[in-house]
C-alpha positions as CSV (number, residue, x, y, z in Angstrom):
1,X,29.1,-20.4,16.3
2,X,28.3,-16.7,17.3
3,X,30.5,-15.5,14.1
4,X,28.5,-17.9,11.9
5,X,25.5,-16.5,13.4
6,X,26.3,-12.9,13.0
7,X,27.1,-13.1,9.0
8,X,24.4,-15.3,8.3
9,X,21.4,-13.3,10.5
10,X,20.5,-9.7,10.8
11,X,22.5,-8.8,14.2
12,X,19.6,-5.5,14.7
13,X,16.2,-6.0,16.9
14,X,14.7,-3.5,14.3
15,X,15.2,-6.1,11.3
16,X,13.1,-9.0,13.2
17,X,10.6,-6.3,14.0
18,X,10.3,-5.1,10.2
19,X,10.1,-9.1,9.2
20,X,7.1,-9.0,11.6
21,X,5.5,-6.1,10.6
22,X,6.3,-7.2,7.0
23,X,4.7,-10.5,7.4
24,X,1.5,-9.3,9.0
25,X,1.3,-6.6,6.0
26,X,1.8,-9.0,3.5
27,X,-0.7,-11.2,4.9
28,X,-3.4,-8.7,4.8
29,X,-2.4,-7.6,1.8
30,X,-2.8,-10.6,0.0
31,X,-5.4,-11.6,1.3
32,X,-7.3,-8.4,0.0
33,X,-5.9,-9.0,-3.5
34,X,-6.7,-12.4,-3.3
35,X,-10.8,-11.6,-2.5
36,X,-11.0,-8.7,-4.8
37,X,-9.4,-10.8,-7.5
38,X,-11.9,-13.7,-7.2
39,X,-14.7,-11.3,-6.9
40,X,-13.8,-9.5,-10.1
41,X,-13.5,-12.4,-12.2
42,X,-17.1,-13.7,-10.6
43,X,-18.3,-10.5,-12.3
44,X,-17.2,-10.9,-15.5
45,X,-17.7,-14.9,-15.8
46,X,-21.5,-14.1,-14.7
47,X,-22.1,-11.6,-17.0
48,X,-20.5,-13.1,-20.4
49,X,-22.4,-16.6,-19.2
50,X,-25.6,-14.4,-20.2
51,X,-24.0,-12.5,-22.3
52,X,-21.2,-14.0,-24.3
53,X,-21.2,-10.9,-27.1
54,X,-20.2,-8.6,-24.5
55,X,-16.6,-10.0,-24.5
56,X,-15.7,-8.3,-27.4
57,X,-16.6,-4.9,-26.2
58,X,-15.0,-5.6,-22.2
59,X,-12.0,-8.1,-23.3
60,X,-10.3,-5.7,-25.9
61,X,-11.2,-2.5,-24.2
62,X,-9.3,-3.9,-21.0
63,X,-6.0,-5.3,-23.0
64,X,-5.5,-2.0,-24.5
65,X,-6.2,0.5,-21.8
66,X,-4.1,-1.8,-19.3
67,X,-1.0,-3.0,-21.5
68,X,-0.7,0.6,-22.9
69,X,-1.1,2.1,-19.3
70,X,1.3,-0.4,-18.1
71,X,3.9,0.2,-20.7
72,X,3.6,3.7,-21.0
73,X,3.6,4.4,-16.7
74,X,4.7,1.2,-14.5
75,X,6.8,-1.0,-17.2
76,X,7.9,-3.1,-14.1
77,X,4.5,-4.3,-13.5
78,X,4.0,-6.2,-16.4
79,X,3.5,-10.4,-16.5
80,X,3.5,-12.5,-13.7
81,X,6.0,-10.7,-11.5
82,X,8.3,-13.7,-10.7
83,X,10.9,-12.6,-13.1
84,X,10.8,-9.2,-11.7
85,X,11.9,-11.1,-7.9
86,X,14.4,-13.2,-10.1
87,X,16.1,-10.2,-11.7
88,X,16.0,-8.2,-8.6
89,X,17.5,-10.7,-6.7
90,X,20.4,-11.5,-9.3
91,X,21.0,-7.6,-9.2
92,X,23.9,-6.0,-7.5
93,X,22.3,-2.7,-8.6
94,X,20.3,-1.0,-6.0
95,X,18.5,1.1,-8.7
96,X,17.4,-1.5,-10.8
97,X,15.8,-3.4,-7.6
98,X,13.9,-0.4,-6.9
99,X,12.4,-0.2,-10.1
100,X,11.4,-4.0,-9.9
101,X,10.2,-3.7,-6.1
102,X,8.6,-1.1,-4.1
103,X,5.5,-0.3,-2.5
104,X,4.1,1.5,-5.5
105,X,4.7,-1.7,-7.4
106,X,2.6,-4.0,-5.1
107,X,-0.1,-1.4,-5.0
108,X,-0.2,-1.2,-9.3
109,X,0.0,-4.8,-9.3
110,X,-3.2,-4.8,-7.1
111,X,-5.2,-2.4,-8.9
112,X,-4.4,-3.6,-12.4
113,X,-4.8,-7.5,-11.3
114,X,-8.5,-6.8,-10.4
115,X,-8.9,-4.5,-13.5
116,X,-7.7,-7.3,-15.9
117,X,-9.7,-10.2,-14.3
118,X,-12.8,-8.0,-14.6
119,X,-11.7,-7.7,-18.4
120,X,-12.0,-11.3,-18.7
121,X,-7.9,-12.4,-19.1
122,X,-7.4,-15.6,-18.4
123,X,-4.7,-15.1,-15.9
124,X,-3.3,-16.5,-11.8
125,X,-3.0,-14.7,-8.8
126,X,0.2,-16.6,-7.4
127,X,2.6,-15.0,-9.2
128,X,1.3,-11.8,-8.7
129,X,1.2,-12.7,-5.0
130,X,4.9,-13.2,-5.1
131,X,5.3,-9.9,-6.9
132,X,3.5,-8.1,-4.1
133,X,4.9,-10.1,-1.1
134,X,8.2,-9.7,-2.5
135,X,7.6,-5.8,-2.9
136,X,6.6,-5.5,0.6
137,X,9.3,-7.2,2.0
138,X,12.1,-5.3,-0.2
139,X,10.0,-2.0,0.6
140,X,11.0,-2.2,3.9
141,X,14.6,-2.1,3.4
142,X,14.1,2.1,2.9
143,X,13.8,1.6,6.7
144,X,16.1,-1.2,7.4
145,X,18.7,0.5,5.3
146,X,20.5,-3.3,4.8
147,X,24.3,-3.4,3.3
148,X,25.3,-7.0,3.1
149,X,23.5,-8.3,-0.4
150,X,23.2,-11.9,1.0
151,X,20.9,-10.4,3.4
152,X,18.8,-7.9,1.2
153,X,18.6,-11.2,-1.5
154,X,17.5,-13.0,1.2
155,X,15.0,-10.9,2.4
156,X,13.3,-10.3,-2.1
157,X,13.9,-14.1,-1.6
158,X,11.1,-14.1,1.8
159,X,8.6,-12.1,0.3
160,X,8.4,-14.1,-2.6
161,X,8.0,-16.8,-0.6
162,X,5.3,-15.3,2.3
163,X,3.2,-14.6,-1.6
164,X,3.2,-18.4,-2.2
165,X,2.1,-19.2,1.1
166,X,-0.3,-17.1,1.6
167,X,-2.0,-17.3,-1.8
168,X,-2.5,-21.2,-1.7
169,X,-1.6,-22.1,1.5
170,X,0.9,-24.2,1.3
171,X,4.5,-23.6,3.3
172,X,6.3,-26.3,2.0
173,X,6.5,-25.2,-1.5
174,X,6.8,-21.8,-0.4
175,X,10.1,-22.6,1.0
176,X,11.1,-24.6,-1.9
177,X,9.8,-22.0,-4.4
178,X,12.5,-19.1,-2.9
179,X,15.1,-21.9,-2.7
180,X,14.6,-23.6,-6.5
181,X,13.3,-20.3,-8.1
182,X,13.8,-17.0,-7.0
183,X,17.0,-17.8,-5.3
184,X,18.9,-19.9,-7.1
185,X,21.7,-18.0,-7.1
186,X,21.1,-17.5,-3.5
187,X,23.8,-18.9,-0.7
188,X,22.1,-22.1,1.1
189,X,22.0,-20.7,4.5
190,X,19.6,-18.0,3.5
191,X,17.4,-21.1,3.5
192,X,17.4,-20.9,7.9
193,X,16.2,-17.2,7.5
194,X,13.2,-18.2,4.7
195,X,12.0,-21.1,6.4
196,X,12.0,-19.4,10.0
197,X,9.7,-16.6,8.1
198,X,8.0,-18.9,6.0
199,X,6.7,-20.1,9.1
200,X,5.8,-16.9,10.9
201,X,3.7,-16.1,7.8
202,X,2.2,-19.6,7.2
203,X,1.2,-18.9,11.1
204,X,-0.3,-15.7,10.8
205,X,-2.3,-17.1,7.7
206,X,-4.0,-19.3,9.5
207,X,-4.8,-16.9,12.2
208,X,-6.3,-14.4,9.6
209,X,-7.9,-16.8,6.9
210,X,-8.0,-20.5,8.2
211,X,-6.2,-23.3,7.4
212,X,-8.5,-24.7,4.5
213,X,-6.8,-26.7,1.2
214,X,-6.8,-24.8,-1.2
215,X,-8.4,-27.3,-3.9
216,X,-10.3,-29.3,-1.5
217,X,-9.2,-32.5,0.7
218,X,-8.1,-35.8,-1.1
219,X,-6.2,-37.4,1.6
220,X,-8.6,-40.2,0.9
221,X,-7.0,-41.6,-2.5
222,X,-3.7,-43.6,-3.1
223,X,-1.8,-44.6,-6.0
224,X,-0.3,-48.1,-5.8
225,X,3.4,-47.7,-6.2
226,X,3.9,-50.3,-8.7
227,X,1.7,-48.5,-11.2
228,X,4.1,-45.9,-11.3
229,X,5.2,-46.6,-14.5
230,X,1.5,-45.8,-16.3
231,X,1.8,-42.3,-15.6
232,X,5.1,-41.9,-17.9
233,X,3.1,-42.0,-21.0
234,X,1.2,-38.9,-19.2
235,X,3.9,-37.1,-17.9
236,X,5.9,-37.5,-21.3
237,X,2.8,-35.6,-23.0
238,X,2.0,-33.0,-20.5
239,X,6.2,-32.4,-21.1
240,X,5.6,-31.7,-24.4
241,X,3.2,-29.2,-24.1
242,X,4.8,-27.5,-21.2
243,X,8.0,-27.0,-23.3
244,X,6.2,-26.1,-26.2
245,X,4.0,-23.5,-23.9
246,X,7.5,-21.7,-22.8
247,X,9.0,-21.9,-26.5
248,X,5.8,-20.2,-27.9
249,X,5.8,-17.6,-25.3
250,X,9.3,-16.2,-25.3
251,X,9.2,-16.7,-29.2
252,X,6.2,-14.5,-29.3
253,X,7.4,-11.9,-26.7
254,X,10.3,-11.7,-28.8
255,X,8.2,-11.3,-32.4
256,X,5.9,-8.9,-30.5
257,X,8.2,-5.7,-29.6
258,X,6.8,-2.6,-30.1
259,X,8.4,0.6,-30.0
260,X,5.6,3.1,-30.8
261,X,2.6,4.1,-28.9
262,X,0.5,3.1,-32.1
263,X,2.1,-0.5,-32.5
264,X,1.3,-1.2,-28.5
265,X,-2.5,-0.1,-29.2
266,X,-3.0,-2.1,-32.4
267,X,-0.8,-5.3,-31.1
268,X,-3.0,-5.1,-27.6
269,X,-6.2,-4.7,-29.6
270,X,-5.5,-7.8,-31.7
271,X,-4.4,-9.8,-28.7
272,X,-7.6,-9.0,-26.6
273,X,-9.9,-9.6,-29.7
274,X,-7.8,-13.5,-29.5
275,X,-9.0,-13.9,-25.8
276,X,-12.3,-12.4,-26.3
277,X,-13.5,-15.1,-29.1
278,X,-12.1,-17.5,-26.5
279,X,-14.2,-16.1,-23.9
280,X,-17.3,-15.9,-26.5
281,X,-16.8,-19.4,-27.7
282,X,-16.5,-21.0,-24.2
283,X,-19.0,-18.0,-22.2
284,X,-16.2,-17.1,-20.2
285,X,-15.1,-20.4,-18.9
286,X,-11.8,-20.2,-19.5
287,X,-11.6,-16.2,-18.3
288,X,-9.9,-16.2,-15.1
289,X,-7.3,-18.3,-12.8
290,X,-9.4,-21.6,-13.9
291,X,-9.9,-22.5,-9.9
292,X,-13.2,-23.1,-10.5
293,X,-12.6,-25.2,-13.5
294,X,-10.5,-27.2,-11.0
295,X,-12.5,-27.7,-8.6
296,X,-15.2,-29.0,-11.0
297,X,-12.9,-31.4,-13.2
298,X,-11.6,-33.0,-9.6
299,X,-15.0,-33.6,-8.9
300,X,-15.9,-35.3,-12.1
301,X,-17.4,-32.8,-13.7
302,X,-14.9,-33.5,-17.1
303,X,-15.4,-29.9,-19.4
304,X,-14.1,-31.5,-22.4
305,X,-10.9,-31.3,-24.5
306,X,-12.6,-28.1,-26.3
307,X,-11.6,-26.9,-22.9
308,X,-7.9,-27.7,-22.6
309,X,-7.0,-26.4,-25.9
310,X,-9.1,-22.8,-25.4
311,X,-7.7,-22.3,-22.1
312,X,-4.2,-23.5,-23.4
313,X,-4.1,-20.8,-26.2
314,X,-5.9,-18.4,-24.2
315,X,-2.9,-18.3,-21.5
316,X,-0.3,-18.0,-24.1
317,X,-2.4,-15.2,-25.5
318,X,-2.6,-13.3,-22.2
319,X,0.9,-14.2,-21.3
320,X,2.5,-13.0,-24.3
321,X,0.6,-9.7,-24.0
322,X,2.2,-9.2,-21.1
323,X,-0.4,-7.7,-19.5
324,X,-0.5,-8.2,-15.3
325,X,-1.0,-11.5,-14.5
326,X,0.2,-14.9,-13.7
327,X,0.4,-18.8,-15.2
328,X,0.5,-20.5,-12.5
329,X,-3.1,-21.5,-11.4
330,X,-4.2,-21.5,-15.5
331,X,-1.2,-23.9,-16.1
332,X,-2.7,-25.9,-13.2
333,X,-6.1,-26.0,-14.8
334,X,-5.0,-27.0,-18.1
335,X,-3.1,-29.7,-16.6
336,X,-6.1,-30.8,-14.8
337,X,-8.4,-30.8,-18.0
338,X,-5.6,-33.3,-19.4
339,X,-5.8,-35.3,-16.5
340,X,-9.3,-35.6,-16.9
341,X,-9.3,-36.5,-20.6
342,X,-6.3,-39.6,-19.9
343,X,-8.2,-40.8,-17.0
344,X,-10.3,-43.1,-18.6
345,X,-7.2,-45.0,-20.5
346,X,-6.4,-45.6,-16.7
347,X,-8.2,-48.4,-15.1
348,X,-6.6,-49.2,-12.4
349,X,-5.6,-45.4,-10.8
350,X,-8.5,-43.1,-9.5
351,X,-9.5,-40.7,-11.6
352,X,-8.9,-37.9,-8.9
353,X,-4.8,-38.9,-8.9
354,X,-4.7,-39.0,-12.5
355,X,-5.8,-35.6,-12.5
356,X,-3.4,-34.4,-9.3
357,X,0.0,-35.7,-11.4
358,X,-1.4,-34.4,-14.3
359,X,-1.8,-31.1,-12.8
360,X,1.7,-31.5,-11.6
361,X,3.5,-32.5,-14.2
362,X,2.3,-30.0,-16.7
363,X,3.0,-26.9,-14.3
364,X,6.4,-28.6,-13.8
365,X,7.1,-27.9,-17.7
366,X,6.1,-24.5,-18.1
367,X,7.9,-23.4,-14.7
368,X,10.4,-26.2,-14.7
369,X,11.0,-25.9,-10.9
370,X,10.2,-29.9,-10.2
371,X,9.8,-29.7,-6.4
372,X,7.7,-26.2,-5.9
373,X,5.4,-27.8,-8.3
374,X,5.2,-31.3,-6.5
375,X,4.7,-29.8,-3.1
376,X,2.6,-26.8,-4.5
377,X,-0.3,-29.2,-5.6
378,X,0.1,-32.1,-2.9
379,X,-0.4,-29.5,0.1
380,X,-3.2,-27.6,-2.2
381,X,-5.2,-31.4,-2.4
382,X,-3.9,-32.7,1.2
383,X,-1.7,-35.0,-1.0
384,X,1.4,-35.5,0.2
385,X,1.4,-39.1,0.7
386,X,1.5,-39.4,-2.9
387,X,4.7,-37.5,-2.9
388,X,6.5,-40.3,-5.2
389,X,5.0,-40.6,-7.8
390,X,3.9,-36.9,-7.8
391,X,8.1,-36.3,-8.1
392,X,8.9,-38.8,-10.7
393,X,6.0,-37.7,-12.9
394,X,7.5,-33.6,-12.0
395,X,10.8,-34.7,-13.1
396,X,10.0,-36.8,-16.2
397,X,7.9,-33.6,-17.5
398,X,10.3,-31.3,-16.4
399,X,13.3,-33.2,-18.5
400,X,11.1,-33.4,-21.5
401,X,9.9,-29.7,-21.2
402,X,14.0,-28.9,-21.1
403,X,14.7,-30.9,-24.2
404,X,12.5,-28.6,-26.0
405,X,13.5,-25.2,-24.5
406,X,16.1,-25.4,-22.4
407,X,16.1,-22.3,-20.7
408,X,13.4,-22.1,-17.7
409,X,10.7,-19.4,-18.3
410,X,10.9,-17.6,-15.7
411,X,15.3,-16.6,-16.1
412,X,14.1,-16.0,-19.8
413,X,12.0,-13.4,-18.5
414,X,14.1,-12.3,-15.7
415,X,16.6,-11.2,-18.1
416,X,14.5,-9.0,-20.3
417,X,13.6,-7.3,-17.2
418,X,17.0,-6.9,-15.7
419,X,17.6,-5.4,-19.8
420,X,15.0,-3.1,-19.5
421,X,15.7,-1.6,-15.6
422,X,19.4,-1.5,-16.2
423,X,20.4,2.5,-16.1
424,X,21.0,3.3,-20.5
425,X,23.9,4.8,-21.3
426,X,23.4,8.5,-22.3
């Protein structure tokens, strides 16, 4: 037992003090990111609701002067930032994870996050959060100086995880996020060391920022488990456009190269000028995470299917760009305006559940990680006793999504980054 102990935990005081330190850091950290984010996309959304012309001064301005900023002087902070922990974390090359992680990263990923939103993209936080969490916990390592790769994996595999958790509250898909996601190459018993920080940080969360769901408390409505079977017709659709939503995207990233300065200016320009006639044509409803489009749709305030088909090309837009930002809170918000458009063929399910497995079958196409998305939304709408049908309805979407691309989005990604940080040969 003590030999199994040793290989599989840090054997040093000095790490568990780091994972402290690291944890309280990340939590403050994020949880800064996390106000200055919501309070820069307040701005804009306010301004272009009185103002909708104004998007196409702000929108394009902000994609060019960001993407070519990004491209030309912190490459590695680009998209979401959960292929960056992927490719890190599949890396045997120390240099490469230092390009992908650091304390410099998390701090450009900050700035340029609250940058964008105030330019009106409509992008998430989460996966940003995981960028930055991860970058905190891997920037410790300068100090930890850790050999043994299952360990420094493990710990790129914790900060990705602390991110979740702390950005919507929810441990349990934390956990299963580093498991099912970052690490799947990862050795199983990493899983001990994850979940006993997954907990420390979950802890300290609720210390600094309360313990409040993160889309509001629906412990009040069931599902009778013999209607399961109505929700297949949903879940097959939402499949659809989830693997359609990751084919478009690495399809586009792909036609989209440029390799001048003057192709990344007129490429971002035509890009932003996309999301600001979006933003014009809907006043800046779908600019942003789409939180607040959540919150409104779950409380049966239905914005229309004009809505779901803006915000959908809108994310693909950003997300294509590449410009800093994540999918996951936008691809919950398009699932929810589905949700809301189905739930009146549904007569005998509450309107409110419709829209919860709608919301989790459609993330579970684009990110294709069936449980992180089940467990993600469920502890987000204090849920979880709709836990069965919320997994057959992730697992139906996520099969369909893989019959039209089969490789997940994020490994897609996490290669071109691994590509692109890989040492060229002189």
């Amino acid at each position: 037992m003590k030999k199994y102990l040793s290989y599989h935990f840090p054997n040093e005081l000095k790490v568990y003090a780091s994972l402290i330190l690291a944890s309280v850091l990340t939590v403050i950290a994020i949880t800064f990111f996390l106000q200055i984010s919501e309070y820069s996309q307040h701005i804009f959304k306010t301004l272009i609701a009185k103002h909708p012309a104004l998007s196409f001064i702000i929108t394009p301005i902000t994609f060019v002067g960001i993407i070519y900023f990004a491209k030309q002087y912190c490459h590695f902070v680009q998209g979401s930032g959960i292929p960056q922990l992927i490719a890190a974390t599949d890396s045997r090359n120390k240099s490469i994870r230092e390009k992908l992680l650091s304390f410099r990263v998390a701090a450009g990923k900050i700035g340029l996050i609250f940058l964008t939103m105030l330019g009106g993209a409509p992008i998430g936080i989460e996966g940003p959060s995981i960028h930055i969490g991860g970058s905190i916990f891997y920037g410790f390592n300068r100090f930890l100086k850790l050999n043994r790769k299952f360990l420094i994996h493990a710990l790129i595999a914790i900060g990705g995880s602390a991110g979740l958790i702390v950005a919507f509250n929810t441990p349990i898909a934390g956990i299963l996020f580093a498991y099912e996601e970052i690490g799947r190459n990862l050795k199983k018993q990493a899983l001990i060391l994850i979940m006993m920080v997954g907990l420390l940080v979950y802890f300290l969360e609720i210390l600094y920022h309360g313990n409040q769901p993160y889309l509001g408390d629906f412990s009040s409505y069931s599902l009778d488990l013999t209607l399961i079977w109505q929700l297949l017709p949903m879940a097959i659709v939402v499949g659809v456009l989830g693997g359609l939503f990751s084919r478009m995207t690495i399809y586009f990233i792909n036609k989209l190269v440029a390799n001048n300065k003057t192709q990344i200016l007129v490429i971002a320009l035509c890009l932003g000028m996309i999301i600001a006639l979006f933003n014009y044509f809907s006043k800046g409803q779908i600019a942003g995470s789409g939180h607040t489009e959540i919150l409104q749709i779950l409380n049966h305030q239905a914005l229309g299917l004009d809505f779901v088909i803006m915000k959908f090309f809108a994310v693909l837009t950003s997300f294509v760009s590449t410009i800093p930002g994540g999918v996951f809170m936008p691809s919950i918000s398009i699932g929810a305006g589905i949700g809301a458009e189905v739930a009146n063929f549904y007569t005998q399910i509450d309107m409110q559940v419709v829209v919860i497995m709608a919301m989790i079958g459609y993330l579970s196409a684009v990110i294709r990680a069936p449980l992180t998305s089940t467990f993600v939304i469920l502890e987000m709408t204090m849920g979880l006793h709709l836990l069965i049908p919320g997994l057959v309805v992730a697992f139906a979407a996520n099969f369909i999504s893989k019959q039209i691309y089969h490789q997940p989005i994020y490994e897609a990604l996490a290669e071109k980054f691994s590509k692109k940080a890989s040492p060229q040969p002189k």
